[in-house]
N, CA, C and O of each residue as an XYZ file, in Angstrom:
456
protein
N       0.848     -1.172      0.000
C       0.000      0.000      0.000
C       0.889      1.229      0.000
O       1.895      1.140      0.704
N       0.694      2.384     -0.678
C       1.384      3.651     -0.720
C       0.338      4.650      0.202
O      -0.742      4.178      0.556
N       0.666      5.877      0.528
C       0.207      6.659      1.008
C       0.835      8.112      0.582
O       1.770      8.601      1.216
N       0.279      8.715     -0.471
C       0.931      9.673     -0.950
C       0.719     10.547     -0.855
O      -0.449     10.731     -1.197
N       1.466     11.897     -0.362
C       0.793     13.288     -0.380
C       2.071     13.924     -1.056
O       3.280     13.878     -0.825
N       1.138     14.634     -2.145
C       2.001     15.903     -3.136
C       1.806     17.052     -2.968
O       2.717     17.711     -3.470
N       0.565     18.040     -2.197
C       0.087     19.301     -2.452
C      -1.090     19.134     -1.411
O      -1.433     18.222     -0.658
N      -1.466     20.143     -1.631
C      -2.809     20.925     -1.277
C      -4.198     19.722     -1.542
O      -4.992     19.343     -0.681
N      -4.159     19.356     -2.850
C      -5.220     18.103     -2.714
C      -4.828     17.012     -1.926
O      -3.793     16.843     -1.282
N      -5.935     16.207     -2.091
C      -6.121     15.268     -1.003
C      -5.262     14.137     -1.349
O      -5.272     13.633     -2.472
N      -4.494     13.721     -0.359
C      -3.813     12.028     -0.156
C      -4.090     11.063     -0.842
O      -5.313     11.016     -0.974
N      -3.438     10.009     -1.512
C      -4.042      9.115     -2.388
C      -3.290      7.886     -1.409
O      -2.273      7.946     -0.718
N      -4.356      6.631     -1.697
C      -3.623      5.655     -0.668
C      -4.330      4.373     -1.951
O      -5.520      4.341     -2.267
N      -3.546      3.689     -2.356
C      -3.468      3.280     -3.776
C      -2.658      1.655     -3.197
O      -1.772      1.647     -2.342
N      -3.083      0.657     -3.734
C      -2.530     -0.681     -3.522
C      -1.802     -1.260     -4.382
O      -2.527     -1.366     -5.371
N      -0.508     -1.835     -4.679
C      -0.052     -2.201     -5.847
C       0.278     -3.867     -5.645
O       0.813     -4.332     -4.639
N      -0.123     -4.583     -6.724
C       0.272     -5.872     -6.423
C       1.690     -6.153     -6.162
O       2.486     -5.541     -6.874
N       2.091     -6.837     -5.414
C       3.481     -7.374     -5.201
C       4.506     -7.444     -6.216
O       5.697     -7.175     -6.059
N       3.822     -7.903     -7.475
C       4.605     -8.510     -8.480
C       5.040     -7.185     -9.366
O       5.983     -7.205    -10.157
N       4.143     -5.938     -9.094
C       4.810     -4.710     -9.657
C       5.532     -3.668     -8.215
O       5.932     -2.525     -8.434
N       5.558     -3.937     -7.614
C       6.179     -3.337     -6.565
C       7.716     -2.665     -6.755
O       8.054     -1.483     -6.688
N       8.594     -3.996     -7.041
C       9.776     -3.381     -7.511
C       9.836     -2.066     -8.722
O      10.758     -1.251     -8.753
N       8.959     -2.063     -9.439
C       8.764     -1.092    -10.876
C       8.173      0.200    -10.206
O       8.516      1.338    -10.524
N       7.291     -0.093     -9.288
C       6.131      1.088     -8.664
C       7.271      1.718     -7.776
O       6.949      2.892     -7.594
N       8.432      1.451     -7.164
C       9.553      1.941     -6.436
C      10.149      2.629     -7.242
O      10.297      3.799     -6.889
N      10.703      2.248     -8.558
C      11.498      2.947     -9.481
C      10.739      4.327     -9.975
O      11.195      5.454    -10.166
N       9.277      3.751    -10.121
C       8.182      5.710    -10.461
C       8.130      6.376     -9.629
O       7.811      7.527     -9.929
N       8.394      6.093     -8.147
C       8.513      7.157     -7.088
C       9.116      8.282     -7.463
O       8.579      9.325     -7.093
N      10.281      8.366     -8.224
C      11.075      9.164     -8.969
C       9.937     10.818     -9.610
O      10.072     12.042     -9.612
N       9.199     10.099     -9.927
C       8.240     10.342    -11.086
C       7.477     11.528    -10.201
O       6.883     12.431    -10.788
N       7.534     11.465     -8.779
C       6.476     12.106     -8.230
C       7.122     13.535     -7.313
O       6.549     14.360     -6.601
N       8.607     13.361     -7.726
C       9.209     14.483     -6.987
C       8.956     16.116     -7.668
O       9.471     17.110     -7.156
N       8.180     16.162     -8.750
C       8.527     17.413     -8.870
C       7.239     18.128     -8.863
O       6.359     17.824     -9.669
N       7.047     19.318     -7.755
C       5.679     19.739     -7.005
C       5.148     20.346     -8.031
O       3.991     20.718     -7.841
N       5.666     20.605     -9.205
C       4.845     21.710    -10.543
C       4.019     20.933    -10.955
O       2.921     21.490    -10.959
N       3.949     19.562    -11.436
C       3.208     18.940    -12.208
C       3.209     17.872    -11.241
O       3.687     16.775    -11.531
N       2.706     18.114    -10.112
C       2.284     16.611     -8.548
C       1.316     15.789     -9.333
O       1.389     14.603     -9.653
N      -0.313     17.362     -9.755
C      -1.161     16.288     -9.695
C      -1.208     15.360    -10.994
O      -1.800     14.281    -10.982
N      -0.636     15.785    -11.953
C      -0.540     15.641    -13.085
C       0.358     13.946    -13.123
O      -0.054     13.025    -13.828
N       1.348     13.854    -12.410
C       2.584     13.135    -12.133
C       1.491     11.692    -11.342
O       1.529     10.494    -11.621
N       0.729     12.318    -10.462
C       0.163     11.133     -9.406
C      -1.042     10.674    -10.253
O      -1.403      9.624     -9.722
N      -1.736     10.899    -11.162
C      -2.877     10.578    -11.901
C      -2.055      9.462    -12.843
O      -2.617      8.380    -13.015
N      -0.726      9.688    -13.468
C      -0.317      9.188    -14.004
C       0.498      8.001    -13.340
O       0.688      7.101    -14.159
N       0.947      7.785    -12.290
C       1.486      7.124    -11.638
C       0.487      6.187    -10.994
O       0.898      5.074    -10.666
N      -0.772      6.505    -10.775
C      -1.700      5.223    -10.076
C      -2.380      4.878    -11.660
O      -3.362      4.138    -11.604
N      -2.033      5.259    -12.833
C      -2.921      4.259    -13.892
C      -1.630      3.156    -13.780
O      -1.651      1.986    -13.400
N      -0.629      3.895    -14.205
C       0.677      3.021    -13.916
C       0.675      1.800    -13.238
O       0.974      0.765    -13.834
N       0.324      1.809    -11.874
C       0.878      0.959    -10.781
C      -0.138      0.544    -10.308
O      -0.195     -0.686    -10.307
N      -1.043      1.087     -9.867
C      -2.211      0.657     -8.644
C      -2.499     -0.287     -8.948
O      -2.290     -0.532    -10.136
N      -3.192     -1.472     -8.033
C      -3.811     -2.358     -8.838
C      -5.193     -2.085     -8.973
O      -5.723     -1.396     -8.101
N      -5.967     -2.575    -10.068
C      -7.509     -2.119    -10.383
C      -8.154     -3.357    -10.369
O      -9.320     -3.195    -10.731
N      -7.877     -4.648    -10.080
C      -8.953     -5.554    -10.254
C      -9.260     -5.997     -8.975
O      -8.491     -5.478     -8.165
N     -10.339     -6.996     -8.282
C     -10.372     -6.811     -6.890
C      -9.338     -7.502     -5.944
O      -8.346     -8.162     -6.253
N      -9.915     -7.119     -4.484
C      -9.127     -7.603     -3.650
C      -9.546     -9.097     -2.844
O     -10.594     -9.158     -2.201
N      -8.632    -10.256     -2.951
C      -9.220    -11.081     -3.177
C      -8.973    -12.006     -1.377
O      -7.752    -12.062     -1.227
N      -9.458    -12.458     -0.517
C     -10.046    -13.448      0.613
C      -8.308    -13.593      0.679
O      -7.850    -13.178      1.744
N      -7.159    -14.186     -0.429
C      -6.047    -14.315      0.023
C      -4.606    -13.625      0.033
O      -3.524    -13.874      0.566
N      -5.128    -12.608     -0.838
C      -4.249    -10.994     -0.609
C      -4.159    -10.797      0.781
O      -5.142    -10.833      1.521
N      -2.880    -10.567      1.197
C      -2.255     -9.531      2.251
C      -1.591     -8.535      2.041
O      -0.943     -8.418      1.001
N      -1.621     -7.391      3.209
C      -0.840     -6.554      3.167
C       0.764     -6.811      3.402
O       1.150     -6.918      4.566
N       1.772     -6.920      2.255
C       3.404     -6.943      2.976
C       4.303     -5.879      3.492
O       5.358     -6.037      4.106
N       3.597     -4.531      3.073
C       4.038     -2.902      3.753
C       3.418     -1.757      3.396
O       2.231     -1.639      3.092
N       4.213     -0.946      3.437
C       3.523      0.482      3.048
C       4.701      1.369      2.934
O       5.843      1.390      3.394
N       4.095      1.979      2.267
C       5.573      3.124      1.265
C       4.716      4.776      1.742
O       3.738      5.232      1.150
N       5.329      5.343      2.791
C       5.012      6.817      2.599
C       5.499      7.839      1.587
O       6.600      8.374      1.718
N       4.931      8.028      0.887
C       5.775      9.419      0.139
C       5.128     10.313      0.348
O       3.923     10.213      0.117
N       5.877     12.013      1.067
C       5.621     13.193      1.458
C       6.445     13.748      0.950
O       7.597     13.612      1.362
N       6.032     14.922     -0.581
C       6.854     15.619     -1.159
C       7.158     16.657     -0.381
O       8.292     17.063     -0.632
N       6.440     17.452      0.733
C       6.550     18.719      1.288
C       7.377     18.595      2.385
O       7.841     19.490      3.091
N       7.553     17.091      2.479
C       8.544     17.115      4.088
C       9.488     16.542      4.047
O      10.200     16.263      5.012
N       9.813     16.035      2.005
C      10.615     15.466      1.464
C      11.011     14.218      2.289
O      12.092     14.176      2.876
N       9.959     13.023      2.330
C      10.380     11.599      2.977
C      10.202     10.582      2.245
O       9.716     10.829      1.142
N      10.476      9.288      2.526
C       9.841      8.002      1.818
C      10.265      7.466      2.952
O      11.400      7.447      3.429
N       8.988      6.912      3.459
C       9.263      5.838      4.708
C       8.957      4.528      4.147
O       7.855      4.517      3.598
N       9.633      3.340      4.111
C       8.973      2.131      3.401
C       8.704      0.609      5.063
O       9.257     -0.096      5.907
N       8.280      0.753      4.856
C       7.815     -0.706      6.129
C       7.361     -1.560      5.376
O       6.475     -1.363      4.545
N       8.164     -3.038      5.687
C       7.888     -4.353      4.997
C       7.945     -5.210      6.246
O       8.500     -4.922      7.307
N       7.083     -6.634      5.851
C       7.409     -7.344      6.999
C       7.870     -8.484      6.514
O       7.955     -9.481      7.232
N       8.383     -8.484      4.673
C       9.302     -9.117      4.214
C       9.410     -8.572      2.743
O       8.690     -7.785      2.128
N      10.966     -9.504      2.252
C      11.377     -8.752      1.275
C      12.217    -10.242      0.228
O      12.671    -11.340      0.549
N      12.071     -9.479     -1.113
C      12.775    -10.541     -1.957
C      14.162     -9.770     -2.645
O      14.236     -8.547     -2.521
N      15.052    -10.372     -3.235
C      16.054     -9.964     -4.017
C      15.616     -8.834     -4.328
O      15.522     -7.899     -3.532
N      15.269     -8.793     -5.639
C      13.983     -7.950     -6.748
C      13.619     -6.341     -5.809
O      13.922     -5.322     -6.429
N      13.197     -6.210     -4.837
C      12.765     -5.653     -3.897
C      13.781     -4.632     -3.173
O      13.729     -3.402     -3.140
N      14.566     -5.370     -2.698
C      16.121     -5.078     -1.990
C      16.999     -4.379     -2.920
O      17.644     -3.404     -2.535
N      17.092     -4.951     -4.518
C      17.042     -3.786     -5.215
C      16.965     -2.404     -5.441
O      17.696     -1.414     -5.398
N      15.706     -2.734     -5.722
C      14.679     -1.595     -6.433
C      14.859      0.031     -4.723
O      14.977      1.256     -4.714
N      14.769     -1.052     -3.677
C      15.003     -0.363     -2.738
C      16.041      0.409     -2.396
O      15.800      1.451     -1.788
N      17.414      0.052     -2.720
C      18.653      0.293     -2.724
C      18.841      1.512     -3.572
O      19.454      2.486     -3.136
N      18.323      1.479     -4.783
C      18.414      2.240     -5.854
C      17.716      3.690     -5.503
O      18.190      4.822     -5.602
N      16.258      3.194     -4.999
C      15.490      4.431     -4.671
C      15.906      5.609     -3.695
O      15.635      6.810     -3.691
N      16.928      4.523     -2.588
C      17.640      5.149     -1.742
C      18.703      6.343     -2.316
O      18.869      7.465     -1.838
N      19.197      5.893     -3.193
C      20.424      6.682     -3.508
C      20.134      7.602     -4.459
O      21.001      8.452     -4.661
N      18.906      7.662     -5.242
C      18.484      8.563     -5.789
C      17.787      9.805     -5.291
O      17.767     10.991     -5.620
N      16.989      8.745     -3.983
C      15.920      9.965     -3.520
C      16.772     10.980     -2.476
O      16.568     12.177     -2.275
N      17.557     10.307     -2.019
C      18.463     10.885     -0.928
C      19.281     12.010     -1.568
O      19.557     13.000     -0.889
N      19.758     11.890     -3.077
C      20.720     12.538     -4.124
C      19.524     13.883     -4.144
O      20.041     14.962     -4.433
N      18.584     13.909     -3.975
C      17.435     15.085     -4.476
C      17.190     15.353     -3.050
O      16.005     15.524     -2.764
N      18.240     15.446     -1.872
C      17.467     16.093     -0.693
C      16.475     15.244     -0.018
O      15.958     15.993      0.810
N      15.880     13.974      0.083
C      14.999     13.435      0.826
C      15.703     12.571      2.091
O      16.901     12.291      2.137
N      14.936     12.295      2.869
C      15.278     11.513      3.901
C      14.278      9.352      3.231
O      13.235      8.747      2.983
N      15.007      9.320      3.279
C      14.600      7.473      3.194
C      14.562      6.618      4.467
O      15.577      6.428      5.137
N      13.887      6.331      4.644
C      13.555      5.246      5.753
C      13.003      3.888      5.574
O      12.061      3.742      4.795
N      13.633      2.589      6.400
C      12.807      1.618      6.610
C      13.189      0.981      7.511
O      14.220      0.992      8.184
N      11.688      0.008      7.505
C      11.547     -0.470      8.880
C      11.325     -1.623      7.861
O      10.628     -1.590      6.846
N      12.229     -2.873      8.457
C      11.872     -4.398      8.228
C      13.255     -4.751      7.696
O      14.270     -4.126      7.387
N      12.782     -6.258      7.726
C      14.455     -6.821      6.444
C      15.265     -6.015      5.452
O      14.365     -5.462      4.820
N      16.488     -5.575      4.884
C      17.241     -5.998      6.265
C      17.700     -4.413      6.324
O      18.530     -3.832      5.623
N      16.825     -3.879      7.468
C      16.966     -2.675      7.738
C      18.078     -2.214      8.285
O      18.021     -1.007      8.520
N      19.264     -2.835      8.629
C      20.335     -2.521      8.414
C      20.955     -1.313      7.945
O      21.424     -0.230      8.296
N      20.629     -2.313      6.646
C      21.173     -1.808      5.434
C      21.177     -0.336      5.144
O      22.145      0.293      4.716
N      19.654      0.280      5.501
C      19.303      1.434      5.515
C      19.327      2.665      6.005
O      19.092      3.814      5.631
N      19.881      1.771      7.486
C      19.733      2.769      8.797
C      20.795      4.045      8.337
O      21.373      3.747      7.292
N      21.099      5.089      8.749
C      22.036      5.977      8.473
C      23.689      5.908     10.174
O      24.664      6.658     10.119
């Protein structure tokens, strides 16, 4: 699950299947620049979200904060694959390169801590 705030409109809290997760990390990118937020986030949940239903054996595995105004990405997992650890790694060093603070909580948070 994401939880996104860009502006003045309202929060979007948007679900992405697992199997695009690693890709939906890499568009985070996509959402840093406050001129074109809403424009950027309309385009980013056709992208990623998932749209078909939610099904009796879906779980939640985390949640990704992104706050452009307080410049954060908090990510909480309560597990993680290769693929993931990645995509995560990467986001780190980019988002951090543009002034943000990165955070996580879960496997192998280590890695992350500062």
């Amino acid at each position: 699950m994401y939880n996104v705030v860009l502006g003045d409109f309202h929060p979007s809290t948007i679900c992405v299947e697992r199997s695009n997760f690693p890709e939906s990390l890499a568009g985070v990118i996509s959402l840093t620049n406050p001129e074109y937020a809403e424009e950027s986030l309309k385009e980013y949940i056709e992208e990623y979200a998932r749209t078909n239903e939610i099904m009796p054996q879906d779980k939640t595995i985390g949640f990704v904060v992104f706050n452009l105004q307080k410049k954060i990405v908090s990510v909480s997992l309560s597990s993680m694959n290769n693929e993931e650890d990645s995509a995560l790694k990467k986001l780190k060093e980019k988002i951090e390169g543009m002034g943000f603070v990165f955070e996580l909580d879960g496997p192998p948070a280590d890695v992350y801590r500062r």
